[in-house]
N, C-alpha and C positions, 0 to 999 in steps of 0.2 A: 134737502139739507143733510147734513154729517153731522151726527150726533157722538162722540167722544166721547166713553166712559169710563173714568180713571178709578172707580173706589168699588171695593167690595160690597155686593147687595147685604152682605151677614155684620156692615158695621156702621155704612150709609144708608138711607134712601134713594139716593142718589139714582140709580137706576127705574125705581119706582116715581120717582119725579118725571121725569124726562119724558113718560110715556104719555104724561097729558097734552105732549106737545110734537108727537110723532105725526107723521103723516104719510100717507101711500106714497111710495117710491122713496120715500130715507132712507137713510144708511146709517145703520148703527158699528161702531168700533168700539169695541173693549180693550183695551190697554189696561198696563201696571194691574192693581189689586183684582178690578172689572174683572180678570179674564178668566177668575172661577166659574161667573155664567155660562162660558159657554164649554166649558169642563166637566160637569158634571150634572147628576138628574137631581132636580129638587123643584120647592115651588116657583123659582126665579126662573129658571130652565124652560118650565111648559110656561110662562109666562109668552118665553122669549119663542119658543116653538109655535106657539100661534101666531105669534105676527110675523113670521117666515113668508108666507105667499105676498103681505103687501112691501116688506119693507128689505133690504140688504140687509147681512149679519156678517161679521168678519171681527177677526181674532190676530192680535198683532204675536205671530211667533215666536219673538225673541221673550216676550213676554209670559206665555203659556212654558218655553223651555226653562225662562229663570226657577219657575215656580214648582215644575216637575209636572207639566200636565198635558194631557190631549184635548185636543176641540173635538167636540162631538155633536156642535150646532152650527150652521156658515161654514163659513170659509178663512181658514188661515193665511195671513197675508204678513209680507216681509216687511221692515221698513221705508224700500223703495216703493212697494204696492203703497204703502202709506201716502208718502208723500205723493202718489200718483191720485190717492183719492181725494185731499185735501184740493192739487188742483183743479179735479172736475167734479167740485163742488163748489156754489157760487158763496152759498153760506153754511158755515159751521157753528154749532156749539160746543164748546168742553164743559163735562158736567165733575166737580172734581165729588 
């Protein structure tokens, strides 16, 4: 499954939700506000650091550049990488 993360963990839960519903081999994307996760070290970050061995982590580019930020967890990906993950995945969530 493709998990969609649209909101910052510093104003949502939204992130901390989601996690009860992960599973080995997901993929997690951070879009819009989401993409300070994986920008910087905090407690959301080593959250996000452990679940690295079961799950994908990726960082929507355009996203991270609006904001002025680097990914320093996963993998940054473009909006065609996007739309490339959306279709090989059979099912998604958006968590806004």
């Amino acid at each position: 499954m493709l998990h969609i993360i649209k909101s910052s963990p510093f104003s949502r839960n939204t992130f901390i939700d989601s996690l009860a519903y992960l599973n080995d081999g997901d993929a997690l994307l951070f879009i819009q506000d989401a993409v300070v996760i994986t920008a910087s070290q905090h407690k959301y970050a080593k959250i996000l650091q452990d679940l690295l061995p079961k799950i994908s982590v990726y960082t929507l580019t355009e996203d991270l550049d609006a904001r002025g930020l680097k990914c320093i967890l996963g993998q940054q990906i473009s909006y065609l990488e996007f739309v490339n993950l959306t279709v090989s995945h059979l099912q998604i969530q958006t968590w806004n």
